[in-house]
N, CA, C and O atoms as a GROMACS GRO file, in nm:
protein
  432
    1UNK      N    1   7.140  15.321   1.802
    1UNK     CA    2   7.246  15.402   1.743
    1UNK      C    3   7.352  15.437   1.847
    1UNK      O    4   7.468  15.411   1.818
    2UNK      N    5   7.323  15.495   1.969
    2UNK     CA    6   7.409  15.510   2.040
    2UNK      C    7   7.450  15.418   2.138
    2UNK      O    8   7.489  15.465   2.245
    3UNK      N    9   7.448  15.266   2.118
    3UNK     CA   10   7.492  15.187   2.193
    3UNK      C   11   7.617  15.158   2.076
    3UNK      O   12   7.738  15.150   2.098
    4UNK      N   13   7.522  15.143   1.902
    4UNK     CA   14   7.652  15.126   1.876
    4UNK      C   15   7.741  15.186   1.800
    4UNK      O   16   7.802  15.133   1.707
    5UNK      N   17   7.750  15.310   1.842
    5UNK     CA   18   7.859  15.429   1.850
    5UNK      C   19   7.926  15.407   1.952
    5UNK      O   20   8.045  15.436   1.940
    6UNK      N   21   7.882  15.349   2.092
    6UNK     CA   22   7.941  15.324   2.192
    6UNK      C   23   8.049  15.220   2.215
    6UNK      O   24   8.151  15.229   2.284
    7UNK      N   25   7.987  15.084   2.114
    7UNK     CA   26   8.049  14.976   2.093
    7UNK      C   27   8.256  14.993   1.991
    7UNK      O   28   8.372  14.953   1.991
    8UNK      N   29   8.138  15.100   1.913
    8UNK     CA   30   8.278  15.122   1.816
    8UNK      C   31   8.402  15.229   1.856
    8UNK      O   32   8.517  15.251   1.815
    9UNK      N   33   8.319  15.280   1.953
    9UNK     CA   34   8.438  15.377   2.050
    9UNK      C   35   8.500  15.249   2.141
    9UNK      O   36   8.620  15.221   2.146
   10UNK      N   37   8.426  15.199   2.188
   10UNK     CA   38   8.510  15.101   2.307
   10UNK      C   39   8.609  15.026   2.234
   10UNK      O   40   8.716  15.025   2.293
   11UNK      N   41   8.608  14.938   2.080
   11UNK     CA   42   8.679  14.881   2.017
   11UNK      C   43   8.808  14.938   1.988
   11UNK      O   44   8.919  14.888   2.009
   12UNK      N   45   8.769  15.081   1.920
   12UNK     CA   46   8.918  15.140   1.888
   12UNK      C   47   8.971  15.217   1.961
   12UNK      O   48   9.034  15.305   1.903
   13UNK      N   49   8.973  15.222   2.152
   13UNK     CA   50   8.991  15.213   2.258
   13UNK      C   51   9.075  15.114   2.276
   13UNK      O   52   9.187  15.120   2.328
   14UNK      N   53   9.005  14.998   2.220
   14UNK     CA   54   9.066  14.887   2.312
   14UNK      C   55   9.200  14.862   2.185
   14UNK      O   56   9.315  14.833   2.219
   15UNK      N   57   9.160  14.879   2.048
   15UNK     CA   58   9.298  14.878   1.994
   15UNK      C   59   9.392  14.967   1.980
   15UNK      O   60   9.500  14.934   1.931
   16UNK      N   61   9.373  15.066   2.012
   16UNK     CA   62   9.456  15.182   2.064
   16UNK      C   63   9.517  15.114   2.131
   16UNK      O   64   9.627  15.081   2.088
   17UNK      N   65   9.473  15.063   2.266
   17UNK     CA   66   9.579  15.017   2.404
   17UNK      C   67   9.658  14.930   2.342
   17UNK      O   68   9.773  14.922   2.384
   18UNK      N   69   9.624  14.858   2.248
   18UNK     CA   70   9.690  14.714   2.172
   18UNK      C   71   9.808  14.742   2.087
   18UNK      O   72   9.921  14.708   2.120
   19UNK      N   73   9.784  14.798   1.987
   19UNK     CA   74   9.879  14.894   1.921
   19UNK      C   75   9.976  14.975   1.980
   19UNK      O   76  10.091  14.976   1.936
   20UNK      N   77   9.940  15.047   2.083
   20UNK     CA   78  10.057  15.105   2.139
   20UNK      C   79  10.114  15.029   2.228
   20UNK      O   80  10.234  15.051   2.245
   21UNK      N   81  10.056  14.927   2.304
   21UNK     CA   82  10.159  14.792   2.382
   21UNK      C   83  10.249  14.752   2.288
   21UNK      O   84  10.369  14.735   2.309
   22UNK      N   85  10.174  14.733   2.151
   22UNK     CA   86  10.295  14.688   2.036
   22UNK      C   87  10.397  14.749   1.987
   22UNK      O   88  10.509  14.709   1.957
   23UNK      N   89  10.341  14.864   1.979
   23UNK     CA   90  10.468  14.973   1.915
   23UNK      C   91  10.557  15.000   2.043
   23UNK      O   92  10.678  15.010   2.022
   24UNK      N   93  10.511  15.016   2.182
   24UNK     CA   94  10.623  15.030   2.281
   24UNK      C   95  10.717  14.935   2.316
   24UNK      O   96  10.824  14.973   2.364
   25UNK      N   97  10.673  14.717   2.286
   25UNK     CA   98  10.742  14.669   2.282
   25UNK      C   99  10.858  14.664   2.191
   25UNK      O  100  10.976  14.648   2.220
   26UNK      N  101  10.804  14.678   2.080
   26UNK     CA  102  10.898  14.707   1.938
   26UNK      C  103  11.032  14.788   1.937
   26UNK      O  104  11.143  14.750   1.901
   27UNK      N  105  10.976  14.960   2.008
   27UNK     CA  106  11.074  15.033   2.075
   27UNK      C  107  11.165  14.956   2.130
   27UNK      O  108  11.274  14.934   2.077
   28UNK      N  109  11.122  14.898   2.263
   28UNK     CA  110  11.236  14.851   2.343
   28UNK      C  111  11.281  14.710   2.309
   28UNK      O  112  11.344  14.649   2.395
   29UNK      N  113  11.259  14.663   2.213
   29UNK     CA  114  11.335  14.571   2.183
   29UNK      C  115  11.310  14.462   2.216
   29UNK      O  116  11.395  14.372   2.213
   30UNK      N  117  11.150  14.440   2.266
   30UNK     CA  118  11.086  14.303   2.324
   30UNK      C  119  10.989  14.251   2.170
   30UNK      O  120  10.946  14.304   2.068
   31UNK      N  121  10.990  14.124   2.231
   31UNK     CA  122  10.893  14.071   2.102
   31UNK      C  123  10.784  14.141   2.131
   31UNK      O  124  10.737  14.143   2.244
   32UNK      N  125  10.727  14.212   2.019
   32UNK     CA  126  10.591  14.270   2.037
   32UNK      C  127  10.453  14.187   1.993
   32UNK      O  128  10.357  14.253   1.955
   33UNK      N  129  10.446  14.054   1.998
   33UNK     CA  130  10.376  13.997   1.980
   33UNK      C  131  10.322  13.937   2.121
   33UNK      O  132  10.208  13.895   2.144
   34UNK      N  133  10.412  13.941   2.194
   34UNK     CA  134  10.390  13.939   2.363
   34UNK      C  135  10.316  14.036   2.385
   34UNK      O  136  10.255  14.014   2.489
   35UNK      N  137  10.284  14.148   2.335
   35UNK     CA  138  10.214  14.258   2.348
   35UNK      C  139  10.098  14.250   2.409
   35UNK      O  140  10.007  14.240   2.327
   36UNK      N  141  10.047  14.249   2.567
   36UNK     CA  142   9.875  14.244   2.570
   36UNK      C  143   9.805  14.381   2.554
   36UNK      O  144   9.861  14.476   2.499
   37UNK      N  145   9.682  14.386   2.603
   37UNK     CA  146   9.614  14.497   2.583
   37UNK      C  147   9.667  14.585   2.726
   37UNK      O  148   9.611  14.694   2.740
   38UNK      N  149   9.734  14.560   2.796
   38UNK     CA  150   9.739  14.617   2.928
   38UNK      C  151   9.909  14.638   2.927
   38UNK      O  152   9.958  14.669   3.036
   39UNK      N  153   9.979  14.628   2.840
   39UNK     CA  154  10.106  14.661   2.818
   39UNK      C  155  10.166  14.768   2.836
   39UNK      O  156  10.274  14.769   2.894
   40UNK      N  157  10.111  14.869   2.793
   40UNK     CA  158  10.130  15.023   2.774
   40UNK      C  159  10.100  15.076   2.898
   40UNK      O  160  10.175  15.147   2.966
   41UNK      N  161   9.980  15.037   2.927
   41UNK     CA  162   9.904  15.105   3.091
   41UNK      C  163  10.004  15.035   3.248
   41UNK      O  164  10.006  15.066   3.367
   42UNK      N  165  10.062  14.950   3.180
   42UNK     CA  166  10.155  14.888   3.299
   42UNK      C  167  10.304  14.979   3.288
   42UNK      O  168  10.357  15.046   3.377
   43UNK      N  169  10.345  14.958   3.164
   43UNK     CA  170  10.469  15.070   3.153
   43UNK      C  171  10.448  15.226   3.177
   43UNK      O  172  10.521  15.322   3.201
   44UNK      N  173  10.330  15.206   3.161
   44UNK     CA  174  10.327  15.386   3.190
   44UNK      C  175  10.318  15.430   3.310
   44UNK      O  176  10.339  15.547   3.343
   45UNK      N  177  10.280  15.321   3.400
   45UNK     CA  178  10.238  15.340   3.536
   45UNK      C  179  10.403  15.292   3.645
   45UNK      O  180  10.433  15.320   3.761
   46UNK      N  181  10.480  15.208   3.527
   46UNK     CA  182  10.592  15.173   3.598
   46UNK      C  183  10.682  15.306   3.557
   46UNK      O  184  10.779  15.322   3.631
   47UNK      N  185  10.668  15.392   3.466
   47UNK     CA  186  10.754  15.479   3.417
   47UNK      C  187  10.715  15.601   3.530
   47UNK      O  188  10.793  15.679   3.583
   48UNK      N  189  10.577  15.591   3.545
   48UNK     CA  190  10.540  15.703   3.674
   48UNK      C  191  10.602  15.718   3.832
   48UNK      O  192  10.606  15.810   3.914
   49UNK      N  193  10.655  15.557   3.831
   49UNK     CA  194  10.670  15.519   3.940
   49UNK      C  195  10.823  15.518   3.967
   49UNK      O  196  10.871  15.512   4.080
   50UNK      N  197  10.904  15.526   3.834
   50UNK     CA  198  11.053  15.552   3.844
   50UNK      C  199  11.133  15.427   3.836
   50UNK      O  200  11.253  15.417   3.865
   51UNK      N  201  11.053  15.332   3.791
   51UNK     CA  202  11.084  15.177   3.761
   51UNK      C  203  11.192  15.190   3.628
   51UNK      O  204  11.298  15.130   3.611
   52UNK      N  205  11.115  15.306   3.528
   52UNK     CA  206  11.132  15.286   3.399
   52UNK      C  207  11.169  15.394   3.338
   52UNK      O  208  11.100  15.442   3.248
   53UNK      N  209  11.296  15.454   3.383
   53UNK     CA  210  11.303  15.567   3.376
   53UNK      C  211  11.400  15.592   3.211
   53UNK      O  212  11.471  15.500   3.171
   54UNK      N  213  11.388  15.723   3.132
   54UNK     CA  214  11.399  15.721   2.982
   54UNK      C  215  11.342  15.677   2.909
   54UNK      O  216  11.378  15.669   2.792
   55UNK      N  217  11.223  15.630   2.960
   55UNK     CA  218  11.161  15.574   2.851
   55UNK      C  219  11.009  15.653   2.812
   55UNK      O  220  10.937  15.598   2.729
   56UNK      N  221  10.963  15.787   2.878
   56UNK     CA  222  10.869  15.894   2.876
   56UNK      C  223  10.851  15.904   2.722
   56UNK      O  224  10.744  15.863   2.679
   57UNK      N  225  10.941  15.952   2.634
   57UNK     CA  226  10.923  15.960   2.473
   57UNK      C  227  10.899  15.808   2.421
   57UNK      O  228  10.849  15.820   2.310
   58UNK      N  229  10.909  15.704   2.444
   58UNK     CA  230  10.882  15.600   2.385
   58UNK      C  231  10.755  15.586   2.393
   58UNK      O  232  10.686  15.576   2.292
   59UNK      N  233  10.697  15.582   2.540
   59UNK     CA  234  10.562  15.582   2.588
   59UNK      C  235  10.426  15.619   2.506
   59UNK      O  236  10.323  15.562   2.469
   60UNK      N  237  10.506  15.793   2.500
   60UNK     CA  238  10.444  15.893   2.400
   60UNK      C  239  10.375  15.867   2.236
   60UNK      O  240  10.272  15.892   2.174
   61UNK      N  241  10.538  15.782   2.210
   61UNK     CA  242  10.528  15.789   2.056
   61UNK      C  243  10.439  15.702   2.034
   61UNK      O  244  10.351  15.712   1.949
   62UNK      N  245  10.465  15.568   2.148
   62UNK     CA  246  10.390  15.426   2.121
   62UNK      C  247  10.210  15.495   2.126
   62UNK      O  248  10.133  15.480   2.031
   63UNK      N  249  10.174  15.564   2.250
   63UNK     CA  250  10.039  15.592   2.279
   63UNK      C  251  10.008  15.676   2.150
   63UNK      O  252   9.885  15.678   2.143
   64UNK      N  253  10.074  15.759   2.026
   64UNK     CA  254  10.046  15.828   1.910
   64UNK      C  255  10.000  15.767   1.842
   64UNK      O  256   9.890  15.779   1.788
   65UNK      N  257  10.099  15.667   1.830
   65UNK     CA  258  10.084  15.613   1.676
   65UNK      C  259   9.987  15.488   1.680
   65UNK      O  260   9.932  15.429   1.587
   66UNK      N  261   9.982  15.460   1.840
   66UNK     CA  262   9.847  15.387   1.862
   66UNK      C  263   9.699  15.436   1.815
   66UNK      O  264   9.614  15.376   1.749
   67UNK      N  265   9.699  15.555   1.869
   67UNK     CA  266   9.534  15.633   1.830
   67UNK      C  267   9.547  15.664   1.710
   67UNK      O  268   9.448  15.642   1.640
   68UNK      N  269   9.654  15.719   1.652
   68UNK     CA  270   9.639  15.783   1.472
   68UNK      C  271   9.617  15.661   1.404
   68UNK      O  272   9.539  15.686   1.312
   69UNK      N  273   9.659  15.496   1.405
   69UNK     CA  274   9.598  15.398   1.361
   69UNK      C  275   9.487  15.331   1.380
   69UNK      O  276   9.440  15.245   1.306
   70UNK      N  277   9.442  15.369   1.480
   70UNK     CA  278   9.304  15.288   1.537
   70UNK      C  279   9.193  15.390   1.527
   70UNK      O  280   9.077  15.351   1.514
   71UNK      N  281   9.227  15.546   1.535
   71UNK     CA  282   9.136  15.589   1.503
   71UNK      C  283   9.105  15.722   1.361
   71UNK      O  284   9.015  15.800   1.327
   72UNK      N  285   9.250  15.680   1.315
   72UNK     CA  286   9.291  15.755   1.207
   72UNK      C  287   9.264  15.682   1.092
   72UNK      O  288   9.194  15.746   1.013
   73UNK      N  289   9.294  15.571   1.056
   73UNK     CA  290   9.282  15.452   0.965
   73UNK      C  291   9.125  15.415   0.942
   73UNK      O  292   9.085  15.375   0.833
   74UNK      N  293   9.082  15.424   1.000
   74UNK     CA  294   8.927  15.402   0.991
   74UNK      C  295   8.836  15.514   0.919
   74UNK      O  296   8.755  15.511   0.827
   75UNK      N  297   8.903  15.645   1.028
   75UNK     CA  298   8.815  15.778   0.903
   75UNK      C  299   8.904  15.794   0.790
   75UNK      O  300   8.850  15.865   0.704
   76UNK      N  301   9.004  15.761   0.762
   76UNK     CA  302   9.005  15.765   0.631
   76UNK      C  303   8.996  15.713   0.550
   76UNK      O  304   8.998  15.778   0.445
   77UNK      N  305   8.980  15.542   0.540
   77UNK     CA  306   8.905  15.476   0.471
   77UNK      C  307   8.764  15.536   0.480
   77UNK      O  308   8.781  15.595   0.373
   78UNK      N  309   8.689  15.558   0.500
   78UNK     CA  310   8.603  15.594   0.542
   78UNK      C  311   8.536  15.742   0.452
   78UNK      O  312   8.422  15.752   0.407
   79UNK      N  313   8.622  15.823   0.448
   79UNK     CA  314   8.693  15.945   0.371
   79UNK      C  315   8.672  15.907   0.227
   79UNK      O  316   8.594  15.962   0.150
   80UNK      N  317   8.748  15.810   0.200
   80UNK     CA  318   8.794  15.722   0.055
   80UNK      C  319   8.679  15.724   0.009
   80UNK      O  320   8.614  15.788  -0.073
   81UNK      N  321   8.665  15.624   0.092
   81UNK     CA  322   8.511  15.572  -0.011
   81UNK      C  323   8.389  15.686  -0.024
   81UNK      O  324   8.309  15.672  -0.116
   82UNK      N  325   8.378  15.784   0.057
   82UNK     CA  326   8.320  15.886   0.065
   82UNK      C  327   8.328  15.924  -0.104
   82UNK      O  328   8.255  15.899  -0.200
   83UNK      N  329   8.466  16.003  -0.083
   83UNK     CA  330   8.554  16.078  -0.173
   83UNK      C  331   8.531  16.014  -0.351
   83UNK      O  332   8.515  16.097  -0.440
   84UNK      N  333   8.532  15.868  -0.383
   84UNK     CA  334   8.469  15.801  -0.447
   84UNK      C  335   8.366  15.831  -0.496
   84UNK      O  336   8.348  15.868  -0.612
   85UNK      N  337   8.265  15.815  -0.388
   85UNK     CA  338   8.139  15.795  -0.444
   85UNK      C  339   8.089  15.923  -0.491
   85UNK      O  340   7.978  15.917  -0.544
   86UNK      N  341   8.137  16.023  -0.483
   86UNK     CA  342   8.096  16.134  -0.524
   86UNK      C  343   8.112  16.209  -0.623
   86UNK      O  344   8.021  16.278  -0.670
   87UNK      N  345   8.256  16.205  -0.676
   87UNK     CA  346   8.303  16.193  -0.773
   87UNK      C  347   8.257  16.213  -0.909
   87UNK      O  348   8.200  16.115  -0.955
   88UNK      N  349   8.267  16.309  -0.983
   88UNK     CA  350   8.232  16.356  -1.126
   88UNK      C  351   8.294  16.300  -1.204
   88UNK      O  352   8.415  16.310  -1.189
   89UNK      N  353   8.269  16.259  -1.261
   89UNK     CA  354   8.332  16.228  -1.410
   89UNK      C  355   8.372  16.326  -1.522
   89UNK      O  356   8.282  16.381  -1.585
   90UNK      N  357   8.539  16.357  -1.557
   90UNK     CA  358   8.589  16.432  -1.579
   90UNK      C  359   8.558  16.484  -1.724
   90UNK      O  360   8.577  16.598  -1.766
   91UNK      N  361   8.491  16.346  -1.810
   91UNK     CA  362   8.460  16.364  -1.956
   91UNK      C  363   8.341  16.287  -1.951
   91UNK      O  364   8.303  16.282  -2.068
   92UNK      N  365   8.280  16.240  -1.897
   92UNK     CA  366   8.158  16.171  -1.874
   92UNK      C  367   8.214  16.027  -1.874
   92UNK      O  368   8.332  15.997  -1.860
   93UNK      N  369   8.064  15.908  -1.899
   93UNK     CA  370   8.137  15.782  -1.937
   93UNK      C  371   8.128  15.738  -2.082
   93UNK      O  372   8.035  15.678  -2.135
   94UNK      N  373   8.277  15.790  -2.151
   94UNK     CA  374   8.232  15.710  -2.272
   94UNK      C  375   8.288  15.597  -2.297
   94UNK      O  376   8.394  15.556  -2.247
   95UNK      N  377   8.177  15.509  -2.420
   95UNK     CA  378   8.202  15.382  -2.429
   95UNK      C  379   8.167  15.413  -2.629
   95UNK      O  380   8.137  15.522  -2.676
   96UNK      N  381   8.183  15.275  -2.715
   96UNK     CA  382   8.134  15.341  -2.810
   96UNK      C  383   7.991  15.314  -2.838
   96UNK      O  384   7.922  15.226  -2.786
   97UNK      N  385   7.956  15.399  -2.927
   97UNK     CA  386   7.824  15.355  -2.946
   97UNK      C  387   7.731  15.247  -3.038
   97UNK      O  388   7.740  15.194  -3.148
   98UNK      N  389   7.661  15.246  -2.955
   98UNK     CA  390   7.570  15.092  -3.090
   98UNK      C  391   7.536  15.120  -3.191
   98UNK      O  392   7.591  15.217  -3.244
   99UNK      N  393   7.408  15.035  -3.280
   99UNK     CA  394   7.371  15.061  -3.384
   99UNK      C  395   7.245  15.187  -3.322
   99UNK      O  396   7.230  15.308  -3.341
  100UNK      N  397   7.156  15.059  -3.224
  100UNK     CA  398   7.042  15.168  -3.193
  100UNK      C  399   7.065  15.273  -3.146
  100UNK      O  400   6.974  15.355  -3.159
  101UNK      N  401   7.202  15.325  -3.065
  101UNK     CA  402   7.201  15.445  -3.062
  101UNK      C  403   7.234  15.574  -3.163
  101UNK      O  404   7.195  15.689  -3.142
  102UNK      N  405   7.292  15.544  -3.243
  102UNK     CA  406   7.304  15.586  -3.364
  102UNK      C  407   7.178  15.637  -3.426
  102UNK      O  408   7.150  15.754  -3.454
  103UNK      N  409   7.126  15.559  -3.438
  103UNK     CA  410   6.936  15.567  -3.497
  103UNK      C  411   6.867  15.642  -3.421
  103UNK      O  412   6.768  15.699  -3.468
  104UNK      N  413   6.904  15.661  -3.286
  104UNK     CA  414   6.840  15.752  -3.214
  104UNK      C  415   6.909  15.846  -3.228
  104UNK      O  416   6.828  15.938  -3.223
  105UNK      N  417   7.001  15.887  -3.241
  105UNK     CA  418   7.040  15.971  -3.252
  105UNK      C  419   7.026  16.042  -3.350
  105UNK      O  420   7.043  16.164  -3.343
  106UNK      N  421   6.982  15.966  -3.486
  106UNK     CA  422   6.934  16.044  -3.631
  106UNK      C  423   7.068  16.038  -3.703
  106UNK      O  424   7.068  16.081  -3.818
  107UNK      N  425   7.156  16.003  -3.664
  107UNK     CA  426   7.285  15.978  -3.788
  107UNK      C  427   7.278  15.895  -3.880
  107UNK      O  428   7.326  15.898  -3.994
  108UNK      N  429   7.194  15.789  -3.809
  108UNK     CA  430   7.173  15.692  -3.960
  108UNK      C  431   7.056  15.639  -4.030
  108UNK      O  432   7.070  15.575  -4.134
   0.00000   0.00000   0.00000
């Protein structure tokens, strides 16, 4: 269990970094399909360094909207189907009824 809780943290980790390489290329106007997983962690480290300067809010937004999809998108699907399965039925399920139920029922 906790290797793979471990596994599924490391994944949407690793697409976090992916996603926000993408969304920061997008920002600046690079093909974001060039995007690697080490994209973001290189600009952020060149933005630290004064390479890349104005670009602190891009960084930001890209590293947001990275984790709210990689690890936002998942619990709420997740949520959904929850939310689903639990679910009352507002009038029950009706369908109509047969002959034999009828007869059981004593109506006919």
């Amino acid at each position: 269990m906790t290797l793979a809780v471990l596994a599924c943290l490391m994944g949407g980790v690793a697409a976090s970094l992916w996603l926000a390489s993408f969304f920061l290329y997008a920002s600046l106007r690079i093909n974001p399909l060039h995007a690697g997983l080490w994209g973001w962690l290189d600009a952020t480290l060149a933005w630290r360094h004064g390479m890349m300067p104005n670009v602190g809010r891009k960084l930001a937004g890209a590293a947001l909207f990275g984790v709210l999809l990689s690890f936002g998108g998942p619990v709420f699907g997740l949520h959904a189907l929850w939310a689903s399965t639990n679910r009352r039925r507002l009038y029950g399920s009706a369908r109509f009824a047969s002959e034999s139920d009828i007869r059981r029922a004593g109506l006919l």
